[in-house]
Residue frames relative to the residue before (quaternion, step in Angstrom):
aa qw qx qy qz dx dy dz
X 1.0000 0.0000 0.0000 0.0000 0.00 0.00 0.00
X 0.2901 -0.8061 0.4824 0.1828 3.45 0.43 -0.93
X 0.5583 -0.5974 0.4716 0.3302 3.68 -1.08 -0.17
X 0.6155 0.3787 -0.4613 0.5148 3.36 0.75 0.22
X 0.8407 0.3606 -0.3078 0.2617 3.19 0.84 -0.14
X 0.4250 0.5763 -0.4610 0.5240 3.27 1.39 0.20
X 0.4193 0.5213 -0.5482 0.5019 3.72 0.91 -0.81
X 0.7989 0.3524 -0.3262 0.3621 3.39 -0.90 -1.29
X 0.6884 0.3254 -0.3539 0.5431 4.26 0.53 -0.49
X 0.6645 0.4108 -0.4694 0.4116 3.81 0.62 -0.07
X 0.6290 0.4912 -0.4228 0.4293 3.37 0.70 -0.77
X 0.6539 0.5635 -0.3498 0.3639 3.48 0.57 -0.58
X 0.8143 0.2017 -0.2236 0.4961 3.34 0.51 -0.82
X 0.3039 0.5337 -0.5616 0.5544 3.53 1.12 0.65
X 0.9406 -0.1151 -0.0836 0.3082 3.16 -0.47 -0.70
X 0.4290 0.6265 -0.4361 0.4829 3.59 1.19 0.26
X 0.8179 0.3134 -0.0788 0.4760 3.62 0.69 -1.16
X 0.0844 -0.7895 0.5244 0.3074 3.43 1.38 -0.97
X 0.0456 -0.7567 0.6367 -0.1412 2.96 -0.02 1.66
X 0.0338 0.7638 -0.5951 -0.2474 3.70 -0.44 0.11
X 0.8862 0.1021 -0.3047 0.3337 4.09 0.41 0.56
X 0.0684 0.7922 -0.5954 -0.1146 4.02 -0.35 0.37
X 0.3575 -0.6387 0.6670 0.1395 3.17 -1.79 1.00
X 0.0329 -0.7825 0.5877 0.2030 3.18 -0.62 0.80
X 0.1815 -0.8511 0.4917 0.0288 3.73 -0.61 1.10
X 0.1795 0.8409 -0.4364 0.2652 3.78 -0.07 0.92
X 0.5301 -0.5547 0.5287 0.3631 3.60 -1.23 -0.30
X 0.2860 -0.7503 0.5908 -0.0789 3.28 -2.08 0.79
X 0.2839 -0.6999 0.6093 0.2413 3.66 -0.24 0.43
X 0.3526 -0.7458 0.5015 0.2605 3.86 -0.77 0.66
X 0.4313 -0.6877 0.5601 0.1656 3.68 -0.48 0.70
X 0.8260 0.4505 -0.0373 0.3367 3.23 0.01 -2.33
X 0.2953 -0.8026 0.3697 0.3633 3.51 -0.51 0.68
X 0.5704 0.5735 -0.3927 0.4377 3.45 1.32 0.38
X 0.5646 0.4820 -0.4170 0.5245 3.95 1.23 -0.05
X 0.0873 -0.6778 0.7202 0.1194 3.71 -1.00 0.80
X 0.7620 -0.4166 0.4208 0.2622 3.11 -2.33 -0.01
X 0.7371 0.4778 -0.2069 0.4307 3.31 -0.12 1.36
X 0.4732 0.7352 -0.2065 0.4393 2.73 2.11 -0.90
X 0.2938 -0.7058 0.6120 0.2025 3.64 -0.98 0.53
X 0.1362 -0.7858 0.6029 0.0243 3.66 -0.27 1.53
X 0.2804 -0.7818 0.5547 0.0500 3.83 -0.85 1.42
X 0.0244 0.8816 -0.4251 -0.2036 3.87 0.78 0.57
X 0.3969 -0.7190 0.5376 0.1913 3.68 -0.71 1.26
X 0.8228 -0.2484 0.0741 0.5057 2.97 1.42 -0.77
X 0.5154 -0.7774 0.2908 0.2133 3.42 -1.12 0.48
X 0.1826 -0.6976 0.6831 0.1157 3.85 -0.05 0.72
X 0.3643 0.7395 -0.5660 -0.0125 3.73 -1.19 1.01
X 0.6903 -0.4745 0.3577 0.4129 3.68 -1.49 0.46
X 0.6076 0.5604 -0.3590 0.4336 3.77 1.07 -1.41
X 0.5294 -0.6617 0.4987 0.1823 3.42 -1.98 0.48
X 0.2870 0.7569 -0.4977 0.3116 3.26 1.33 0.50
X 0.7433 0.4043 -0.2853 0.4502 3.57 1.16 -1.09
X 0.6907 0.4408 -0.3141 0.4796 3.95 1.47 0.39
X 0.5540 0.5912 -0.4147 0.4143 3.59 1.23 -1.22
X 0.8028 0.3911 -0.3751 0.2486 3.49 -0.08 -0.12
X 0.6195 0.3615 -0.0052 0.6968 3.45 1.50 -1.06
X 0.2425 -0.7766 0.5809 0.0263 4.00 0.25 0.88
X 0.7853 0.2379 0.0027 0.5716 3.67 -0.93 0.22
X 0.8422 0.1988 -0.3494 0.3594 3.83 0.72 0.48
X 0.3669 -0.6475 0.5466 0.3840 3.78 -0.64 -0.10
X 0.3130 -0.6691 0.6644 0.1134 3.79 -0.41 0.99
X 0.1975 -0.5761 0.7751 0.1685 3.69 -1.39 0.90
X 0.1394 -0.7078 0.6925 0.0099 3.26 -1.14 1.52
X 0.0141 0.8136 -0.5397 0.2157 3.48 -0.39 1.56
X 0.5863 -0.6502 0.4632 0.1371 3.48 -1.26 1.08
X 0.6107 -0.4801 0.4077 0.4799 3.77 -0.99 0.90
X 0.4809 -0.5656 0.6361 0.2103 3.29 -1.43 -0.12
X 0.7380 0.3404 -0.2438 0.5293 3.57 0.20 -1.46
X 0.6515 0.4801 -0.3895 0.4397 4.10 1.29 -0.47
X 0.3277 0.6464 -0.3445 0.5968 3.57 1.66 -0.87
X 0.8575 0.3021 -0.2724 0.3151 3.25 -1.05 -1.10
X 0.5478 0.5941 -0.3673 0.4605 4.00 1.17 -1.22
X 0.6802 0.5005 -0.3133 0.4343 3.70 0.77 -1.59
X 0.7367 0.4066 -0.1975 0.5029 3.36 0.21 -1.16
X 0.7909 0.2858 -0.3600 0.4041 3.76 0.17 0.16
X 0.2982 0.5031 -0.5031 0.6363 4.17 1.87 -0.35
X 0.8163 0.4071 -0.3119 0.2660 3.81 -0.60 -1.42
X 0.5663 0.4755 -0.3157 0.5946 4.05 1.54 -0.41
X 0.9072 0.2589 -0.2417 0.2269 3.52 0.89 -0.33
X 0.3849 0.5925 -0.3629 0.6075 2.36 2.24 0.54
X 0.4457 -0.6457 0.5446 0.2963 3.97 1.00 0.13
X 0.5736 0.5792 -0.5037 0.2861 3.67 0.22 1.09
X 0.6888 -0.5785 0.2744 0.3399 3.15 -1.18 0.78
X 0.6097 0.6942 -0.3793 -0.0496 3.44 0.79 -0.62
X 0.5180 -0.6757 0.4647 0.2432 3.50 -1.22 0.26
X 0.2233 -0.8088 0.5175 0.1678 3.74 -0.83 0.68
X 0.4377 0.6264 -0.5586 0.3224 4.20 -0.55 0.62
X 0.7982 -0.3830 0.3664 0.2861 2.74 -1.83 -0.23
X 0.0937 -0.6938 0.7014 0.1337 3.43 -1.43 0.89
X 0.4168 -0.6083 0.6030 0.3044 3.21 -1.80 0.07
X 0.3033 -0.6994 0.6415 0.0850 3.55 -1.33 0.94
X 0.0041 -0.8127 0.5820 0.0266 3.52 0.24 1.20
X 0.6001 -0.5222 0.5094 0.3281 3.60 -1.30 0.42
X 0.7139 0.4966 -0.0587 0.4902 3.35 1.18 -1.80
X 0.1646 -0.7300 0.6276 0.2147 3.74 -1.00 0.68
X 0.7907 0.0806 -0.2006 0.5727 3.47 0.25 -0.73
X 0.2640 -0.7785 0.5692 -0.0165 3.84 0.00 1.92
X 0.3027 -0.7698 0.5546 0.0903 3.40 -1.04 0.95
X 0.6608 0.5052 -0.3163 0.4561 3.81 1.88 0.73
X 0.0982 -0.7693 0.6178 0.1300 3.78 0.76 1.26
X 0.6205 0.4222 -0.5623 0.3473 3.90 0.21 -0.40
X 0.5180 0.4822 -0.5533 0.4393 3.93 0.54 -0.27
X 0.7431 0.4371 -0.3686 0.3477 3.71 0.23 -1.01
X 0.5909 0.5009 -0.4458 0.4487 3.78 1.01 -0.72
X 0.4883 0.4305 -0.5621 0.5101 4.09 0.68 -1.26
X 0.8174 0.3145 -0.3948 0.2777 3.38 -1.18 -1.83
X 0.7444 0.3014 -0.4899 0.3391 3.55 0.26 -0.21
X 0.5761 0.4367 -0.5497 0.4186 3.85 0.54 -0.26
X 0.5756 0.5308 -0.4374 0.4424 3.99 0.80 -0.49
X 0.5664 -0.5835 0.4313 0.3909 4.03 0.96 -0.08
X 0.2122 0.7576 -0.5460 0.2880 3.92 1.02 0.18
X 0.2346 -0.7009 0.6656 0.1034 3.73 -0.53 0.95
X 0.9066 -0.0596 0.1253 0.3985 3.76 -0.32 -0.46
X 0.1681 -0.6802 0.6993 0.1413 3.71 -0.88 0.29
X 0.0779 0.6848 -0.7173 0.1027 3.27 -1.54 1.44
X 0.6769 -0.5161 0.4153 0.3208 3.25 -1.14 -0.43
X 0.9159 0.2811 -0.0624 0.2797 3.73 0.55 -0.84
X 0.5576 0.7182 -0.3267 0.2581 3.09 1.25 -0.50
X 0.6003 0.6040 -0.2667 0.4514 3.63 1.32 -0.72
X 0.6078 0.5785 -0.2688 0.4730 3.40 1.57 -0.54
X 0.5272 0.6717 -0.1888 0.4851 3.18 1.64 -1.58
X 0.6928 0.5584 -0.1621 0.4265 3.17 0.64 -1.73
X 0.8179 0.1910 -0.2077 0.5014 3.65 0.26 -0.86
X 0.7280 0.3540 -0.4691 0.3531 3.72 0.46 0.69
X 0.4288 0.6509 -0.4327 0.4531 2.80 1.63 0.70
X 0.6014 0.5795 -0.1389 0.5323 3.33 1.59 -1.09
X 0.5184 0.6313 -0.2017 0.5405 3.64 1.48 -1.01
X 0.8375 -0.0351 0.0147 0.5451 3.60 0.62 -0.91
X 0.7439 -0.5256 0.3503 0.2181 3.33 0.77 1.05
X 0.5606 0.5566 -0.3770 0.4835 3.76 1.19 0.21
X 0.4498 -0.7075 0.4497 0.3079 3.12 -1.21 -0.23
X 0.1802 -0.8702 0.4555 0.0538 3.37 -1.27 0.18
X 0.1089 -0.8537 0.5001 0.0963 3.78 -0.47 0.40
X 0.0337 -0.8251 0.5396 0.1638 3.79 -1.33 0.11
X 0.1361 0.8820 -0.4509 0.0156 3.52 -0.41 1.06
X 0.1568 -0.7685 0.6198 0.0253 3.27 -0.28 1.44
X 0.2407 -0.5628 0.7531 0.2411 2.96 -2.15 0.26
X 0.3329 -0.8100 0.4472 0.1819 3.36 -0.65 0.93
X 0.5141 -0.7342 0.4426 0.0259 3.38 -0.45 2.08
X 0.7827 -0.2302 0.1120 0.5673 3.66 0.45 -0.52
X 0.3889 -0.6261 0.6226 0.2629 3.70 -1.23 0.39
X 0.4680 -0.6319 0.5894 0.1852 3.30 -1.67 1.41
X 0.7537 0.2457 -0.1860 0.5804 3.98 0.82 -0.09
X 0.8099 0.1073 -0.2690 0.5102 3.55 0.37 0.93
X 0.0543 0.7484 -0.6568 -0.0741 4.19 0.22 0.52
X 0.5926 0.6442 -0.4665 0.1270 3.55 0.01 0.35
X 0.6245 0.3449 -0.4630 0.5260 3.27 1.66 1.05
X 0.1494 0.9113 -0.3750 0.0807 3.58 1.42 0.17
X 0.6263 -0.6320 0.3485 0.2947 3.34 -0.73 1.13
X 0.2690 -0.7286 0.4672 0.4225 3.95 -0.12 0.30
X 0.5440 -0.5845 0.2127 0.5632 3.53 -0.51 -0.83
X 0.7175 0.4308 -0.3823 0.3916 3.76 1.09 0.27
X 0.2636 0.6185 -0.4848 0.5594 3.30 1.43 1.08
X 0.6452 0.5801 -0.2547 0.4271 3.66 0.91 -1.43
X 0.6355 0.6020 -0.2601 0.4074 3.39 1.51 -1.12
X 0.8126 0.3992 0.0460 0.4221 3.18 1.01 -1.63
X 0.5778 0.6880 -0.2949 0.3253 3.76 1.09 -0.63
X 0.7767 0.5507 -0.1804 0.2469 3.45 0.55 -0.32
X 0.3588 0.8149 -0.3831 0.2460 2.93 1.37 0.33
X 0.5738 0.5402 -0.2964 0.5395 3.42 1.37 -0.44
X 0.5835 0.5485 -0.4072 0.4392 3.67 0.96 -0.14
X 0.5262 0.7668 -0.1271 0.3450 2.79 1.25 -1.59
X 0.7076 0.3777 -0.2253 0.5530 3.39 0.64 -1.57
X 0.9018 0.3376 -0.2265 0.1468 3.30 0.41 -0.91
X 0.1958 0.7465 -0.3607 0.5237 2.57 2.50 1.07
X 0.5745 0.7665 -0.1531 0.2429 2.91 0.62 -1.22
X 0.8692 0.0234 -0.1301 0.4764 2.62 0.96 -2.02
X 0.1923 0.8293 -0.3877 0.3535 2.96 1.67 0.59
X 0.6863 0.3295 -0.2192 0.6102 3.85 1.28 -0.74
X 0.5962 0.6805 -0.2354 0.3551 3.24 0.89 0.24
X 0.7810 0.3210 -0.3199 0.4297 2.90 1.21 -1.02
């Protein structure tokens, strides 16, 4: 999907629909050398390459950062559901197959759990209109070890544990 395009489905139902919360639930490449394949990655927040976190506010770096009270639902469903997942920062990259591994080595010595695609978008029209927002990947393959990589009908089926803890992430 990308950031421009969640932009365009958050803004809408932010303010077309008056949504007041979206989970955005999806897959991740693992970064860190402590997140493995399978892991449920909670993003607190979003560190990204796109201008979504500058076009609006010139001259600053916006912290693009998940709800709290949604934060806090994920991360306590996911402790009592006994799952592994991890909470930090992912990277929203513009680029899927990115031609800068030194960006991936910083963001992982900087503690970067995962690189996807959307949350930083997610993140600032949530911030844009005052709502709230979550990301919860299950991380699908690792960008410094593929040798437990999801296949592709794992990719189909894995995610139910995100899921829940989407779930109660709009919930709480």
């Amino acid at each position: 999907m990308g950031i421009p395009s969640i932009s365009i489905y958050a803004e809408e139902l932010f303010r077309e629909y008056d949504v007041q919360r979206i989970c955005r639930v999806g897959t991740c490449g693992g970064i860190a050398d402590d997140v493995k394949v399978r892991d449920v990655v909670i993003g607190n927040a979003a560190h990204t390459n796109s201008q979504v976190a500058t076009l609006q506010a010139p001259g600053l770096s916006l912290s693009l950062a998940a709800s709290y009270p949604m934060l806090r639902g994920a991360v306590e469903a996911a402790e009592a559901a006994g799952l592994n997942a991890r909470v930090g920062a992912v990277f929203s990259s513009d680029f899927f197959y990115g031609t800068r591994p030194d960006i991936m080595k910083t963001l992982a010595e900087l503690g970067t759990l995962g690189v996807e695609m959307e949350a930083a978008g997610l993140y600032f029209a949530a911030a844009r209109h005052r709502r709230e927002a979550l990301a919860v990947c299950t991380v699908s393959d690792h960008l410094f070890d593929s040798a437990g990589d999801m296949s592709a009908e794992e990719r189909e089926t894995s995610f139910e544990k995100a899921l829940q803890v989407a779930a109660a992430a709009l919930l709480a």
